[in-house]
Structures are given as C-alpha cells and as structure tokens.
N, C-alpha and C positions, 0 to 999 in steps of 0.2 A: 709437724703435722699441719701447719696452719700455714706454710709455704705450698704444701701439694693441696694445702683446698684452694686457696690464690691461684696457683695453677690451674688448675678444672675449675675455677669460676671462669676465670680467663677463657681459658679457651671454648667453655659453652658457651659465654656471650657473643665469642667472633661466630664461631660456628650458628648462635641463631640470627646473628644480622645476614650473614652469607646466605642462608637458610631464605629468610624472605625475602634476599635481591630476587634469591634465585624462583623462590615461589609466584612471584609479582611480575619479572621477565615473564617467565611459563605464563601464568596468565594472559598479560598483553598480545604473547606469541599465537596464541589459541585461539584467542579474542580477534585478531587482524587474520591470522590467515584459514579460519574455521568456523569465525565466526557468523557469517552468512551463512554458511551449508548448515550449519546446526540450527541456525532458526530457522532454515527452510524443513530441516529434516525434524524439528520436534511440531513444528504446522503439521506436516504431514502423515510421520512414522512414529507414533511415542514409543513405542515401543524398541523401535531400533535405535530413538536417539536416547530410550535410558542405558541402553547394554553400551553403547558407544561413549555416551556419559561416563556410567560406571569404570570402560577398558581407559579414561582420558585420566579418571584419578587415581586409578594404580599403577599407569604407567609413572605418574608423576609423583605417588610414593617409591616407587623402586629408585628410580632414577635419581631421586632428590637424594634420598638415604644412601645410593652409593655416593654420592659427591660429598655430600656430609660426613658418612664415613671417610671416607678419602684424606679430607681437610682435618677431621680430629685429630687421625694417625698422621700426619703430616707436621701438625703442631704440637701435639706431644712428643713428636723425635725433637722438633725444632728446641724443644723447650729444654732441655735435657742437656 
C-alpha cells in the first residue's frame, strides 16, 4: 500500500509543477499578446472586459485540466 501512495505522491508533484509551468506560460501569453486590448477594453467596456475575463479563465480551466489529465494517465501507465 505504501508503494501505490509513493506512486500518487509522485506523480501529483510532477503533475503540480507541470500545472504551474503551464499556468505562468498562460499568463505571460495573455499578458504579451492581450494585454493592451484588455486594459483598453476594461478603460472603456467593464462590462465586456468582465465576460471576456470570466470566458479567459475557463478556457484556461478546461484546457489546463485536459493536459493535466493527459500527463496523470500517461504517468500512471508509465509507472506500471
């Protein structure tokens, strides 16, 4: 039992570093190429930059969690 918790310690740790490369890339990416139109478009529209806000962080829950997904199952076969 104390080999398969090693296991899934293991591979939640890679999976959370993977997690915030991939969270902190996303950001940066966002931040360079949206960045300007989002501080023009919450000057001007708040209300369109909150819906556009809101659709920016559930893209990047889906997103993140399929790749996350992806990498567990990938390292659980691996592991096996």
């Amino acid at each position: 039992m104390k080999k398969e918790a090693a296991k899934n310690l293991r591979a939640f740790a890679i999976e959370l570093a993977v997690y915030a490369v991939l969270v902190t890339c996303y950001f940066f990416l966002v931040l360079h190429l949206l960045g300007e139109w989002l501080y023009h478009l919450e000057a001007r529209h708040r209300y369109t930059y909150a819906v556009v806000a809101i659709l920016l962080i559930a893209v990047q829950a889906v997103a993140l969690d399929a790749v996350t997904t992806l990498l567990f199952r990938f390292l659980r076969r691996r592991g096996r």
